[in-house]
C-alpha positions in Angstrom: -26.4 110.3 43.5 -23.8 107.4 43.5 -24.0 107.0 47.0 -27.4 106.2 47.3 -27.4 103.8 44.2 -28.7 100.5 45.3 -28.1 97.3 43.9 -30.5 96.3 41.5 -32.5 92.7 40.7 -32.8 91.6 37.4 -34.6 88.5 36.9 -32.6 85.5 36.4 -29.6 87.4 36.6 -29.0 88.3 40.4 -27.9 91.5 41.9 -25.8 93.9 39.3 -24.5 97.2 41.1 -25.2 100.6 39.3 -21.6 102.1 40.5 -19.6 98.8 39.3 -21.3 99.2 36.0 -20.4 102.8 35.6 -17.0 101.8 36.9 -16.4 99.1 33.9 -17.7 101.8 31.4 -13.9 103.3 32.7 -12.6 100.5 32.0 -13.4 99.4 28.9 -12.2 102.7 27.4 -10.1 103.3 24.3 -6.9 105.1 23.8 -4.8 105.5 20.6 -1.5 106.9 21.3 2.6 107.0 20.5 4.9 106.1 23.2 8.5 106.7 22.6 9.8 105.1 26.0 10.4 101.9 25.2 13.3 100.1 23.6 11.7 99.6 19.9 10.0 102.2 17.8 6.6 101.9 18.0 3.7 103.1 15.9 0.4 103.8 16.9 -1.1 101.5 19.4 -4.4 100.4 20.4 -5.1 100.5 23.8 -8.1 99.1 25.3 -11.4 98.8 23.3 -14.6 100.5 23.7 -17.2 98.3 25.2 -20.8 98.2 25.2 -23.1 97.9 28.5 -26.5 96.4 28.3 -28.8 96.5 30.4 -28.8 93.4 32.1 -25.0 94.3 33.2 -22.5 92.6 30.5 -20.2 95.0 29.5 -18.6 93.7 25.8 -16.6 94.7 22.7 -14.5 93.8 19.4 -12.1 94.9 17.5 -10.6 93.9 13.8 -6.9 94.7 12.9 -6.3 96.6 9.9 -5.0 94.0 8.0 -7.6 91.7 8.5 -5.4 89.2 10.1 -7.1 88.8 13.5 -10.0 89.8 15.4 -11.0 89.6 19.4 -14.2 90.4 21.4 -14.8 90.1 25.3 -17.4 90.0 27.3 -17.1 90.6 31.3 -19.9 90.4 33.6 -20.0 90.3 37.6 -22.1 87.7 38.5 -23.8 87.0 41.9 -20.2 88.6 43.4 -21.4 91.9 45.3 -18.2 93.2 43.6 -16.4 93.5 40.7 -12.3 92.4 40.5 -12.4 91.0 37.3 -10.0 93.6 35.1 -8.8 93.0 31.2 -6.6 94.2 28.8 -6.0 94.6 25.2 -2.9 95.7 23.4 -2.4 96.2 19.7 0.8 98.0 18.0 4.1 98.0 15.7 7.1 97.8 17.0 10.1 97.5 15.2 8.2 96.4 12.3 7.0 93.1 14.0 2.7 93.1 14.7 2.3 93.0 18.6 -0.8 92.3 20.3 -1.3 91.4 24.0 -4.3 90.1 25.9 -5.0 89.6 29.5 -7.6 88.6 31.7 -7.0 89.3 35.0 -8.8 88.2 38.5 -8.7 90.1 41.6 -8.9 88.3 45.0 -9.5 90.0 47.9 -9.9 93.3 46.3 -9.6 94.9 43.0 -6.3 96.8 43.3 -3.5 94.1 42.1 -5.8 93.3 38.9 -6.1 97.0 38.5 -2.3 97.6 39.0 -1.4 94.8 36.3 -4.2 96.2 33.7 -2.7 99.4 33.7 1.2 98.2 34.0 2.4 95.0 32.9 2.1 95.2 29.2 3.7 98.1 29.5 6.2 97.4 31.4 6.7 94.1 29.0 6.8 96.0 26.2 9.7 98.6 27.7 11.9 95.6 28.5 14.9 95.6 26.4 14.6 92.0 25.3 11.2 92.0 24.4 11.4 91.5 21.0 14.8 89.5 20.5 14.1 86.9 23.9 10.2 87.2 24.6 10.1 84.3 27.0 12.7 86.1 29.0 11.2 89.5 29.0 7.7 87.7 29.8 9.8 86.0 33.0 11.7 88.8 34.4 8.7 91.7 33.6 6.3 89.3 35.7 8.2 89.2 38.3 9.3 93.1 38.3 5.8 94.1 38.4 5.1 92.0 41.4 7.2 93.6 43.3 6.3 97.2 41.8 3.1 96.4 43.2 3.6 95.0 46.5 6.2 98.1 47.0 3.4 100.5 46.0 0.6 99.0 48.6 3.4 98.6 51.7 1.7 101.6 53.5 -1.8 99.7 53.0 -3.6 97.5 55.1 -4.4 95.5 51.9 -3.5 91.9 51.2 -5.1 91.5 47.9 -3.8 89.7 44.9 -4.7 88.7 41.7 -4.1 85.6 38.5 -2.7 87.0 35.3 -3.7 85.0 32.3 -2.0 86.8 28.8 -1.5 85.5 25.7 1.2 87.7 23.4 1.6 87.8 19.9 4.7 88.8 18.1 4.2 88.5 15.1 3.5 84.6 13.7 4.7 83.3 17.5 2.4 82.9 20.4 3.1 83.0 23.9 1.0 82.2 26.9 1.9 83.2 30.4 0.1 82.2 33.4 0.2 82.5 37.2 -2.6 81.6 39.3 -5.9 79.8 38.0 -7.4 81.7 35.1 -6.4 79.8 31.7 -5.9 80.3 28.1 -7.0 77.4 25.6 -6.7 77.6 21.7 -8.6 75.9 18.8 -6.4 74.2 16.7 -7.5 72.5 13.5 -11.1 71.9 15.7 -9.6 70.5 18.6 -9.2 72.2 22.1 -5.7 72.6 23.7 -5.2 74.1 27.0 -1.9 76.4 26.7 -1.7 76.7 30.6 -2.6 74.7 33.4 -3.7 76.3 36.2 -1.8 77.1 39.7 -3.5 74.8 42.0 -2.4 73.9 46.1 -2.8 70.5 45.3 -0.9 70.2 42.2 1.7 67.8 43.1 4.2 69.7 41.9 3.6 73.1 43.2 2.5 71.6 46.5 6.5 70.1 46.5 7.0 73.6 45.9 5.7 75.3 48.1 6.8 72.8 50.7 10.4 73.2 50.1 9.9 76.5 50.7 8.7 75.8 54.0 5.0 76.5 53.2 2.1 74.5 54.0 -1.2 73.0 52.0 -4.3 72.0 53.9 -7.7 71.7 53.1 -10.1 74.2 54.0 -13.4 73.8 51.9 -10.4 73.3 49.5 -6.8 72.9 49.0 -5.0 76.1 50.3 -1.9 77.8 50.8 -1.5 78.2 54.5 -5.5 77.0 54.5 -6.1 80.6 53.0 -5.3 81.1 49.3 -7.3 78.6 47.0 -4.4 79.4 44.3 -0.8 78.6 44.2 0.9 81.5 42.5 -0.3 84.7 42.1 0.9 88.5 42.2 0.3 90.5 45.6 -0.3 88.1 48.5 2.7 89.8 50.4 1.9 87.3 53.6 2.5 84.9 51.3 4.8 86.1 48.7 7.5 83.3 50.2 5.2 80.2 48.8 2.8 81.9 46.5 5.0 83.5 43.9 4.7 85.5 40.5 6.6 83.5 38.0 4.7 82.6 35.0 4.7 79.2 33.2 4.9 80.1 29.7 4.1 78.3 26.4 5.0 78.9 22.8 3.1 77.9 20.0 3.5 79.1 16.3 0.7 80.8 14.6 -0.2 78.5 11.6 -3.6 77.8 9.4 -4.4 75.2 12.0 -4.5 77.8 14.9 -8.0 79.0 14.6 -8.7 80.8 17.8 -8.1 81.4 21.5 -9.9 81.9 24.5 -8.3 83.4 27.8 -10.7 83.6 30.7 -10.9 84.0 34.4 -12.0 80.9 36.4 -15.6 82.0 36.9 -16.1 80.6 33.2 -13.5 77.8 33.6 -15.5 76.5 37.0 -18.6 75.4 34.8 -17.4 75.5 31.1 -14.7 72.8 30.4 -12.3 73.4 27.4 -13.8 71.9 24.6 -17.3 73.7 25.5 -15.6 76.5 25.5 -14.3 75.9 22.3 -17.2 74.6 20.4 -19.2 77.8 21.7 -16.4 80.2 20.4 -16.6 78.2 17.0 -20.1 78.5 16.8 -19.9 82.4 16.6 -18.5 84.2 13.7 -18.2 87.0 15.6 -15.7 87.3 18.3 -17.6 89.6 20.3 -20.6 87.4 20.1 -18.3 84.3 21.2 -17.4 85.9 24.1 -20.7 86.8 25.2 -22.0 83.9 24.4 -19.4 82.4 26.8 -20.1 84.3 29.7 -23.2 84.1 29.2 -23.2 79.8 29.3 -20.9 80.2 32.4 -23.8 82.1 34.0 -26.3 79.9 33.5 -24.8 76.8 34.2 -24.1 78.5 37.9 -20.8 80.2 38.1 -20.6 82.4 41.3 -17.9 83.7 40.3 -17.0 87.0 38.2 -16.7 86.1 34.7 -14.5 87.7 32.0 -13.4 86.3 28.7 -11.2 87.3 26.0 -12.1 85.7 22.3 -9.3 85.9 19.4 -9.8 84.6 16.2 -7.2 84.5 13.1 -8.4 84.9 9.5 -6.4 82.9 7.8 -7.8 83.1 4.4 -8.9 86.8 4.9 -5.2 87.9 5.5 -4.3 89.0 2.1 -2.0 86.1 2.3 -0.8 85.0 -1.6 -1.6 81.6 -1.6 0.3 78.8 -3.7 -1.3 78.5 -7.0 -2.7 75.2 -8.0 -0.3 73.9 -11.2 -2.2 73.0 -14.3 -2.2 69.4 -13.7 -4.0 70.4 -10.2 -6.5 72.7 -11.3 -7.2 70.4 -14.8 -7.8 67.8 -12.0 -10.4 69.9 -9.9 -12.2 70.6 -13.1 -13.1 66.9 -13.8 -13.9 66.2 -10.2 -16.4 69.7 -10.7 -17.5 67.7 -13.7 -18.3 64.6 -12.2 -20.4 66.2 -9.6 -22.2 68.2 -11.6 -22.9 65.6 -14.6 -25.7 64.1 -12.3 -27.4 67.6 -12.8 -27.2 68.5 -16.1 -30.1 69.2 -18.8 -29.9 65.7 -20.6 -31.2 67.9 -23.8 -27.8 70.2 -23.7 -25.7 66.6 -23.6 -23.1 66.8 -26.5 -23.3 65.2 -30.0 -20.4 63.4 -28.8 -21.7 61.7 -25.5 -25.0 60.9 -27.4 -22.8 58.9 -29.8 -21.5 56.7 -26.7 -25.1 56.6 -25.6 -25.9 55.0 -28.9 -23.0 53.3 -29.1 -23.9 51.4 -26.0 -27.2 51.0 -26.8 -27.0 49.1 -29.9 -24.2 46.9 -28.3 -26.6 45.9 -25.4 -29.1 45.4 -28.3 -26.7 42.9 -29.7 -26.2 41.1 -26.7 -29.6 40.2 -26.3 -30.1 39.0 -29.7 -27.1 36.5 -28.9 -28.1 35.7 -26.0 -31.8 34.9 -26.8 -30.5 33.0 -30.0 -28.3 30.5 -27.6 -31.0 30.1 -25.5 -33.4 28.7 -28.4 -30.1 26.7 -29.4 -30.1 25.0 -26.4 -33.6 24.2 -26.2 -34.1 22.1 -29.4 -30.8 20.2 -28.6 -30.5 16.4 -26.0 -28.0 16.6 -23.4 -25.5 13.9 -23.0 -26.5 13.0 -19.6 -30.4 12.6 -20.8 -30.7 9.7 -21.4 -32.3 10.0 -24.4 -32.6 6.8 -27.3 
């Protein structure tokens, strides 16, 4: 029975919980479906992806777009936390024409129900906005904020305080655009170096501290810098006793999908406590895979001592697999990479299958060398039978 499950011990891994297991089975479920709600037509979209659970307790899964453009893989696992409020989401579809795809990771505190409530609404809600399409970075603004106080209006009758980060990265077509609130963070690989694309919502960040103050708020340590020497994190959806300071409007970055974007990773900060952004990176490189990156990730954040829950969302872009036409080299260009083919590979070739032609500069050159040494040994007998002026001699 589910009731009576107990937790169980696996060695070097800590205590994984049957029921939270089964429970991100659910969530890692896949749905293909046509929603004619929102303000664009849209085709076909993929909703969630199907994830594998091992027996150890990581839960993880990939997925390829059918154009080959892109590819992602996660990997969530809950740690030495007695419970689970890590929550993810992934979002593929056509709308209008233009590719969409939308990833989040997002990390419950004190209790699961705001990172549930945003998995199953806010790219949905994003993606009904009017603007969504024609002024993203507004949509991305106003939606955030919206679904705050969707939620918070939903949970009045609760005793519940709980709240929860938001870290998403959405891609219309060749544009990408990272929103964050709280302390989970999205980094990208570009041409091999790592690049943070949002900076997480610490107390003690002078500028959100000023904030928060202004707003009549208070930070103070408390094992660490806190909101009202509660809330480790600065912004954040939920939090209703302290939706005044600790508020739900995302920071958001753009950055243009090129061939020197390579990949990005979004995670919550149970990977980001122990792996720093250049690990993380180097890791995700390492893996061809996407799915394999992530795991890999989460994995590393594991065993170099996370605590914490630990979720990560791995996107790579195959630039060269795209079906992209390419410029074509010009004559000159390619004539060019011929002889530089030649030149690497003259070291290697069969001196027997040499040309006539190339033997004839070989012989060439070595009856000229020949001929220099007969001069040169002739001078030298010259000089021997002959008196120098400086001698002496009678």
């Amino acid at each position: 029975m589910v009731g009576s499950a107990k937790p169980v011990l696996h060695d070097n891994l800590g205590l994984v919980h049957p029921l939270s297991c089964q429970l991100r089975k659910f969530r890692g479920s896949v749905k293909m479906m046509i929603d004619t709600c929102s303000t664009g037509t849209r085709d076909s979209m993929v909703d969630g992806i199907p994830g594998k659970l091992d027996n150890v307790g990581y839960i993880s899964g990939g997925y390829k777009s059918e154009d080959g453009k892109l590819s992602c893989g996660y990997s969530s696992f809950q740690g030495k936390r007695s419970s689970m409020e890590d929550f993810f989401d992934v979002k593929m579809t056509k709308m209008d024409g233009k590719t969409v795809c939308l990833f989040g990771i997002f990390d419950g505190h004190g209790g699961s129900r705001a990172a549930e409530y945003l998995k199953e609404h806010l790219f949905e809600n994003l993606m009904k906005h009017p603007q969504f399409l024609t002024d993203t970075k507004l949509a991305i603004s106003e939606t955030y904020k919206k679904t705050d106080m969707d939620f918070l209006d939903a949970q009045k009758d609760t005793f519940r305080d709980d709240g929860s980060t938001a870290s998403t990265a959405i891609l219309v077509d060749n544009h990408l655009y990272v929103a964050n609130v709280g302390d989970s963070r999205t980094v990208i690989s570009k041409a091999g170096k790592a690049i943070p694309l949002s900076e997480d919502h610490k107390p003690n960040r002078q500028d959100e501290r000023q904030r928060i103050e202004n707003a009549g708020g208070v930070v103070m340590w408390a094992g660490t810098w806190r909101v009202g020497g509660v809330l480790a994190m600065s912004r954040a959806f939920g939090n209703r006793m302290l939706k005044q300071f600790v508020v739900a409007e995302p920071e958001i970055q753009e950055e243009e999908v090129n061939e020197e974007l390579e990949l990005l990773v979004l995670a919550s900060d149970g990977l980001w406590d122990v792996v720093p952004n250049g690990d993380a990176v180097s890791i995700a490189r390492a893996e061809e895979d996407p799915e394999a990156a992530a795991r890999k990730l989460t994995e590393t954040a594991f065993i170099r001592g996370s605590a914490d829950n630990i979720t990560c969302i791995v996107v790579k872009f195959h630039h060269d697999k795209a079906g992209e036409v390419k410029p074509r080299l010009d004559k000159q260009s390619k004539t060019k990479q011929q002889e530089d083919h030649n030149k690497e590979t003259k070291p290697h070739e069969d001196p027997r299958k040499v040309s006539e032609f190339q033997q004839g500069h070989v012989k060439d050159a070595a009856e000229r060398r020949a001929e220099q040494t007969k001069e040169a040994t002739f001078q030298h007998d010259l000089g021997s039978n002959s008196v120098h002026p400086s001698s002496g001699g009678t």
